[in-house]
KOLZA-985759 format. One record per residue (C-alpha): residue number from 0; z negated, x negated, y. Coordinates in nm, 3 decimals, padded with zeros to 5 digits, always signed. Each point is the difference from the previous one (the first is absolute). Layout:
KOLZA-985759
<NUM <Z X Y>>
...
This chain:
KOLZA-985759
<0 <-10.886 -11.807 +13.740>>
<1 <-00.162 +00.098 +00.348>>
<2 <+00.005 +00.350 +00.123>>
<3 <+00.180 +00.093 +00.298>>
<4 <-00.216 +00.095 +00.275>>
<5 <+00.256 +00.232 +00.135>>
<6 <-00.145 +00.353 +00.148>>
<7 <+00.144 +00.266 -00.233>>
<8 <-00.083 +00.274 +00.260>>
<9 <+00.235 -00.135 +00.196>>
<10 <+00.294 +00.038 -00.252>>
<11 <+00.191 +00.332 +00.031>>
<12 <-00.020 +00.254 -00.270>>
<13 <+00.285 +00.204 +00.026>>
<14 <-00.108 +00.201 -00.347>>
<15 <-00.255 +00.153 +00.223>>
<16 <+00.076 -00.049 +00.381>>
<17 <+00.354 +00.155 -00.046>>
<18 <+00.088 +00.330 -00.090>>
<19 <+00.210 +00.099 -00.290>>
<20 <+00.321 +00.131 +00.112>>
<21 <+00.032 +00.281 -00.240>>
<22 <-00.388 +00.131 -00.021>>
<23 <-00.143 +00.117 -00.368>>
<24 <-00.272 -00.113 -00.297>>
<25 <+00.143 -00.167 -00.326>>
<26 <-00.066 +00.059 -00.326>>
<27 <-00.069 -00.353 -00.144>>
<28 <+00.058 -00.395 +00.240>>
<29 <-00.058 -00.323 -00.149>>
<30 <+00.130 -00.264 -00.247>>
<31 <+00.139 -00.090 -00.302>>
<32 <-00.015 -00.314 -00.262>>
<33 <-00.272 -00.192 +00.175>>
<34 <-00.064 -00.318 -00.203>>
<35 <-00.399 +00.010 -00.074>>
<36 <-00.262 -00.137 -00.254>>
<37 <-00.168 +00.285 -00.184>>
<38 <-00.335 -00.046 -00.227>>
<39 <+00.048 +00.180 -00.343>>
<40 <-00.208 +00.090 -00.253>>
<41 <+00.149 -00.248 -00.305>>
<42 <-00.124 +00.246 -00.289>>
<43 <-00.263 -00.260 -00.147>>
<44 <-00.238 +00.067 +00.246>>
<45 <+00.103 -00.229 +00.300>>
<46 <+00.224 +00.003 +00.244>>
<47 <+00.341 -00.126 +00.085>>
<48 <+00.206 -00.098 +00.373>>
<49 <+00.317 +00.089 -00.021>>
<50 <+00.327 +00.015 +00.192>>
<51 <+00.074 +00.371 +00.128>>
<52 <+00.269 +00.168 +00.189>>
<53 <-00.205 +00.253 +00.216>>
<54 <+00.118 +00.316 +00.217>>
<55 <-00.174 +00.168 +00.256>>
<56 <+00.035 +00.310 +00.205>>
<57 <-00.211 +00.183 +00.260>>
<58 <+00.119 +00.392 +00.137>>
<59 <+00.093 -00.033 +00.416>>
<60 <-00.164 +00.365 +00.063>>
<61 <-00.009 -00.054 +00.389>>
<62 <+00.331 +00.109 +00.111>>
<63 <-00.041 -00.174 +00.349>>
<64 <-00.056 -00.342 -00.155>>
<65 <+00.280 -00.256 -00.060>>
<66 <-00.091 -00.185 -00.295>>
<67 <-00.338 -00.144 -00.231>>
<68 <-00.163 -00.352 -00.001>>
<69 <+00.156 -00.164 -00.300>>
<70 <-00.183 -00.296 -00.012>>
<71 <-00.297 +00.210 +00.001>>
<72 <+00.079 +00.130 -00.336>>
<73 <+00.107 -00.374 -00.126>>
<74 <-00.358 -00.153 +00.108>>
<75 <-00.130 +00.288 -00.166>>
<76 <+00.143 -00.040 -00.323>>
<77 <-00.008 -00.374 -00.001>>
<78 <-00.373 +00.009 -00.007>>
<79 <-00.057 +00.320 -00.200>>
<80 <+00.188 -00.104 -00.298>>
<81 <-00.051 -00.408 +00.005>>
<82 <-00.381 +00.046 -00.035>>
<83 <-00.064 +00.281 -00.244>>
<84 <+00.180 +00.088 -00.317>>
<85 <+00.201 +00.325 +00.001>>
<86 <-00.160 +00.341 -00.053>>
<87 <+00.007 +00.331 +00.102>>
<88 <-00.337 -00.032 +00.199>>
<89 <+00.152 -00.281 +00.186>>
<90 <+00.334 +00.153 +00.053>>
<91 <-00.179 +00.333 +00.180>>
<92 <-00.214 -00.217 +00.220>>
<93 <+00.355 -00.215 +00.090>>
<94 <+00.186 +00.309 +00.077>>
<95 <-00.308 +00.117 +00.187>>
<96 <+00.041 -00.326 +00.198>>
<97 <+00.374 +00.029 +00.096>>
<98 <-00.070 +00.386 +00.149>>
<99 <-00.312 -00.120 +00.177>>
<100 <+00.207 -00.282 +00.157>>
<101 <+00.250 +00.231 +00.144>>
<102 <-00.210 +00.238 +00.150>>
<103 <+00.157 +00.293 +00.165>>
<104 <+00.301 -00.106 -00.120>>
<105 <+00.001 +00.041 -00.399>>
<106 <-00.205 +00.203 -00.256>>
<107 <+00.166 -00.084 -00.308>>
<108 <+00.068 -00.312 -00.144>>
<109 <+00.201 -00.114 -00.381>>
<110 <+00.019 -00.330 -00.159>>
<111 <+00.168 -00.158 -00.278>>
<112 <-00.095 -00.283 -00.193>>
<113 <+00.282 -00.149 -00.250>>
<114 <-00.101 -00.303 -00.176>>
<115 <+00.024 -00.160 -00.434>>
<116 <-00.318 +00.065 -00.141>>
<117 <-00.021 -00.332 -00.259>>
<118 <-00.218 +00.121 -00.315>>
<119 <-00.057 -00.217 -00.297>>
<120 <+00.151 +00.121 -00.347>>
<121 <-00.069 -00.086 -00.356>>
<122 <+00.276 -00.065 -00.247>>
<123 <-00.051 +00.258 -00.320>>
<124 <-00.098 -00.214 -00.249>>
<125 <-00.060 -00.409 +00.101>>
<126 <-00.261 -00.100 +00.222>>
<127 <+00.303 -00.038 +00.277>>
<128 <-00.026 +00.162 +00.362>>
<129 <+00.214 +00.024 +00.280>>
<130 <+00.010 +00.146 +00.371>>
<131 <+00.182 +00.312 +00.082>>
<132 <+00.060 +00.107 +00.363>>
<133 <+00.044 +00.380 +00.014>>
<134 <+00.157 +00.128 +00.329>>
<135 <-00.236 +00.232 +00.176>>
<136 <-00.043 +00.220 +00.348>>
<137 <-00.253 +00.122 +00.112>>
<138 <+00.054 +00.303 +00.249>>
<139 <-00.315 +00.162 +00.223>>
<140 <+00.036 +00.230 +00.283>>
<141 <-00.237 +00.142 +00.291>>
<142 <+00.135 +00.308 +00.075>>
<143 <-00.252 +00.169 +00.265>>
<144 <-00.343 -00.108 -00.175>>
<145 <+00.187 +00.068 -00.364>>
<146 <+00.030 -00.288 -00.226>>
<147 <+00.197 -00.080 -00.321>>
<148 <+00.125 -00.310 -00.172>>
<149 <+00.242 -00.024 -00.210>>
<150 <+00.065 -00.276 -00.276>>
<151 <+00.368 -00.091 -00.164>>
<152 <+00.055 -00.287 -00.233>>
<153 <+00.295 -00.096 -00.244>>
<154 <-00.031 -00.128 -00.368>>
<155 <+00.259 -00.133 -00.181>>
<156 <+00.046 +00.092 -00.356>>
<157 <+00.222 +00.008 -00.308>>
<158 <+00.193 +00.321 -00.096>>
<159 <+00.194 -00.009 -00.353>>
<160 <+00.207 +00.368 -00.041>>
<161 <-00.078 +00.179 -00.248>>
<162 <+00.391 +00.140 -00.034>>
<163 <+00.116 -00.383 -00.065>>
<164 <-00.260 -00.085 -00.248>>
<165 <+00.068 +00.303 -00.229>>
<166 <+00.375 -00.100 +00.005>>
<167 <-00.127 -00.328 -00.057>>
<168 <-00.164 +00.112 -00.304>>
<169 <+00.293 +00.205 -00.129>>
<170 <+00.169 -00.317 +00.011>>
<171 <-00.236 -00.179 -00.186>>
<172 <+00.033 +00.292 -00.266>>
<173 <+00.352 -00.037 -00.032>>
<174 <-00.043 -00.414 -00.064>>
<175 <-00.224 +00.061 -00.260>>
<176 <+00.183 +00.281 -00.154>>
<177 <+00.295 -00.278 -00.003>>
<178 <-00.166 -00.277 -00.131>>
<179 <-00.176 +00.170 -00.309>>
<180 <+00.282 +00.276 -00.093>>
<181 <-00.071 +00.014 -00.334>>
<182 <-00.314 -00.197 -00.022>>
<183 <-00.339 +00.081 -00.035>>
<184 <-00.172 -00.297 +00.149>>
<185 <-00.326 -00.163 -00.056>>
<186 <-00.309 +00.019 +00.294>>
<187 <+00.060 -00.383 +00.028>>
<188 <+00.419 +00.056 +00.028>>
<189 <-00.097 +00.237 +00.292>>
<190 <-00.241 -00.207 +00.183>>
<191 <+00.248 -00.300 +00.020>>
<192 <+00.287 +00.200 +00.115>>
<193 <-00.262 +00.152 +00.277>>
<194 <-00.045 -00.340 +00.055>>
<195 <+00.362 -00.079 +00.046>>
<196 <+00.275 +00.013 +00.280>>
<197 <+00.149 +00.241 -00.239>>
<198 <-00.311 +00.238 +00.063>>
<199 <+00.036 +00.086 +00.322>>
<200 <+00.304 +00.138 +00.058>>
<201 <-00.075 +00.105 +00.418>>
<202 <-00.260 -00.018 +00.212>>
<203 <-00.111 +00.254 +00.236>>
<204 <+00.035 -00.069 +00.421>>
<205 <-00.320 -00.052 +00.164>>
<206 <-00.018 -00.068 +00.338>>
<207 <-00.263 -00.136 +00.307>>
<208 <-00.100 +00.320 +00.132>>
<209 <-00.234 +00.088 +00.360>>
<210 <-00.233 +00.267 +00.026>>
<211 <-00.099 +00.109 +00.321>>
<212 <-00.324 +00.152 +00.044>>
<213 <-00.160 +00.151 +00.379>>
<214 <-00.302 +00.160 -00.019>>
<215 <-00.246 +00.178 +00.247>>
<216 <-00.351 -00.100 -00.010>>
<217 <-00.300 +00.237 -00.010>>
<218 <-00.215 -00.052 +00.305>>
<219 <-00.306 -00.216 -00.102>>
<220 <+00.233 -00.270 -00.234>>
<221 <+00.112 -00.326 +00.009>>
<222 <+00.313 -00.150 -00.015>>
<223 <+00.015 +00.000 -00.395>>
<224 <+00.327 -00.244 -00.033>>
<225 <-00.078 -00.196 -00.311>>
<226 <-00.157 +00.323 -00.163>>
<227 <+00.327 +00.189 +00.107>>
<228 <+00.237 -00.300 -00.116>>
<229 <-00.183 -00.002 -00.350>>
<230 <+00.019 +00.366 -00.054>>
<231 <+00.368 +00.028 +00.080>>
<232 <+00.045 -00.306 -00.258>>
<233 <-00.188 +00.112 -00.264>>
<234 <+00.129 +00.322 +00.014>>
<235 <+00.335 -00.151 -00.019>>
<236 <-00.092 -00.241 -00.300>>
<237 <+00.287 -00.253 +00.106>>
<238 <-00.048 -00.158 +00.322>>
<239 <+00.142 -00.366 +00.053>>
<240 <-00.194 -00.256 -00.115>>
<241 <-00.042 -00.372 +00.158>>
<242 <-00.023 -00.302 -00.210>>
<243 <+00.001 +00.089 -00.381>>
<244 <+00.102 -00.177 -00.308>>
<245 <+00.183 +00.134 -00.312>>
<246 <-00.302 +00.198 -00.103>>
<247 <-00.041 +00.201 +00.340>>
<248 <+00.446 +00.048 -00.028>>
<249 <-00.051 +00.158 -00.303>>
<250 <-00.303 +00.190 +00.105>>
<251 <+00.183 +00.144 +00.278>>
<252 <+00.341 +00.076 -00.228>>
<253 <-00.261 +00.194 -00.231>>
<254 <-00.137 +00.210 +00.311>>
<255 <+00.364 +00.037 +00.117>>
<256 <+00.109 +00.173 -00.321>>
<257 <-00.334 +00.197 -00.038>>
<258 <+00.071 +00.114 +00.401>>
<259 <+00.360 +00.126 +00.047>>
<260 <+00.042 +00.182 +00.258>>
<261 <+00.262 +00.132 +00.316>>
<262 <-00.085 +00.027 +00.363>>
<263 <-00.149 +00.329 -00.056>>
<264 <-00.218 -00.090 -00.256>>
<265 <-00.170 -00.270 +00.243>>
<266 <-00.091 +00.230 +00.263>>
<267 <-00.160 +00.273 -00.214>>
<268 <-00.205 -00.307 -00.208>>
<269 <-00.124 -00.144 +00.356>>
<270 <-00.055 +00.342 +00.128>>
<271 <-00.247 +00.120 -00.262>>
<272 <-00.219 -00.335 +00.085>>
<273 <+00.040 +00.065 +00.335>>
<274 <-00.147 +00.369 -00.061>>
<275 <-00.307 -00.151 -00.127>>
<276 <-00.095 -00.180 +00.260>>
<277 <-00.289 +00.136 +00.223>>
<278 <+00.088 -00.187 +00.269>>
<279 <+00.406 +00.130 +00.072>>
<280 <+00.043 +00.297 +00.186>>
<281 <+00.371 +00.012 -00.023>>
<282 <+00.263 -00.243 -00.100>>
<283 <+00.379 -00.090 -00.011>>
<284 <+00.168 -00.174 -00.296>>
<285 <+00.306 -00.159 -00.019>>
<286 <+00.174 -00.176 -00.292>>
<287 <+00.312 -00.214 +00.006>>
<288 <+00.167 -00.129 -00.334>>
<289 <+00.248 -00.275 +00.153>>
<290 <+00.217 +00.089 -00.318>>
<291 <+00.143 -00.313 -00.227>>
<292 <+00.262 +00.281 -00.132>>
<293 <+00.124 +00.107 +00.364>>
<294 <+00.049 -00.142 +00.353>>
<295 <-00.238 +00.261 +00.161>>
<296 <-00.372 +00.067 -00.069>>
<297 <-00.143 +00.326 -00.155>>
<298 <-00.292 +00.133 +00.180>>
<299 <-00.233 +00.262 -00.023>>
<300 <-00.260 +00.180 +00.243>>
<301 <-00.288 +00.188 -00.003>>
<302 <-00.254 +00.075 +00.293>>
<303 <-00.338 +00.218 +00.023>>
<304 <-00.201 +00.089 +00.298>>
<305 <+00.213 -00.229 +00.198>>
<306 <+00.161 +00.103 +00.301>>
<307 <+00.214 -00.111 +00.267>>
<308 <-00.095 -00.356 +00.197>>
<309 <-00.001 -00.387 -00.074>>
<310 <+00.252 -00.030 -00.165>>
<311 <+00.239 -00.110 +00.232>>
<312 <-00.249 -00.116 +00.267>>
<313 <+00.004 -00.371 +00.062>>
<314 <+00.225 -00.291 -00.058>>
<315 <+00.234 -00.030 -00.255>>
């Protein structure tokens, strides 16, 4: 496609050749859910482009001024995060950019980066593997020459109560108390009626379940997303697996029995990995049983060293 020739000096500018009507500086100006490519780390050592919803902000701290240069802060991201993978030492020297390119007009500057994070998972006991895509965000601020990121990503995960499976096992009690009044059966009578419908009298629920997990990164660190994603897993003991056969199902029933737990026994398993971790200064956890027994989730919270900001900041 040719360029146009046309003289952009001669094009007016009304964000900067007319007056606001109503003077005064602004806390935060610029957009929401830009569609961008991002380069990821992909946990094995390369890196990944991947679709990304990105938001971007700049303060207005001249009061005089009418508006920012938008388009400044889309070039700006554009090439920042389509050539270089995303990490905290890139994300200060972006956020430097977008308060050098509005000079005398902004000294702060946030961005948001929203995007799946696809790792590759092995099934628990075949030689199977699968891709996961973990929901993450990735939050950094320059707030007059002070710089923090912040890192949030959701893993999905199986929660079986540990209420329902001891009435499950009552039941089970009473079955067997009514199949053998009266009889003291043999080890091998036992192990077939385990075996049978007639030896399982209930089940206990089990549902999908999300944890949410934001955490504040100590200055000098990367953006640890696979290490994060496997220490919220492991420390879970049941995320969802990928492909599997019938040895991996049972596998995962086994861990699911050996692992009950509620909402609020999530948190406090992913917040004592998260306390080892040299590299968190402060985190927020969040875990949401989407109950099988009831129309509305149970959830459970838990934050340290975490205050206000991010959260809400950005689209969606």
């Amino acid at each position: 496609m040719q360029r146009s020739d046309h003289n952009t000096a001669s094009l007016p500018d009304v964000a900067t050749a007319v007056q606001p009507a109503t003077a005064g500086a602004l806390d935060w100006v610029g957009m929401d859910g830009i569609d961008l490519p991002v380069r990821c780390a992909d946990g094995q050592g390369g890196t990944l482009s991947v679709p990304a919803r990105v938001s971007v902000q700049v303060n207005l701290a001249d009061p005089a001024a009418r508006g920012i240069h938008m388009s400044r802060l889309y070039l700006a991201l554009e090439q920042a995060l389509g050539e270089q993978p995303l990490t905290p030492a890139g994300l200060h020297a972006l956020l430097r950019t977008l308060v050098a390119s509005h000079k005398g007009l902004s000294s702060r500057a946030r961005l948001r980066v929203e995007y799946r994070q696809m790792l590759k998972r092995r099934a628990l006991v075949s030689d199977n593997a699968g891709w996961k895509a973990y929901p993450v965000t990735v939050d950094a601020q320059l707030l007059d020459d002070s710089f923090s990121v912040r890192l949030t990503c959701e893993v999905e995960y199986s929660s079986t109560c540990p209420a329902s499976a001891a009435l499950a096992r009552q039941l089970n009690q009473q079955r067997f108390d009514e199949d053998f009044a009266g009889v003291l059966p043999s080890q091998h009578a036992v192990r077939d009626w385990l075996g049978s419908e007639r030896g399982m009298a209930a089940t206990p629920h089990a549902q999908r379940s999300t944890a949410r997990v934001q955490v504040q990164l100590k200055p000098g660190f990367d953006l640890p997303v696979a290490d994060l994603v496997d220490a919220i897993e492991q420390a879970l003991a049941t995320p969802v697996q990928t492909a599997v056969k019938r040895e991996d199902e049972q596998a995962f029933a086994k861990l699911n029995a050996e692992n009950l737990m509620f909402c609020e026994d999530a948190v406090r398993r992913i917040r004592s990995a998260l306390d080892q971790d040299p590299r968190i200064a402060g985190y927020r956890i969040r875990a949401a049983h989407h109950e099988s027994l009831h129309p509305h989730d149970a959830v459970a919270e838990v934050s340290q060293n975490l205050g206000p900001g991010g959260e809400h900041f950005g689209h969606g």
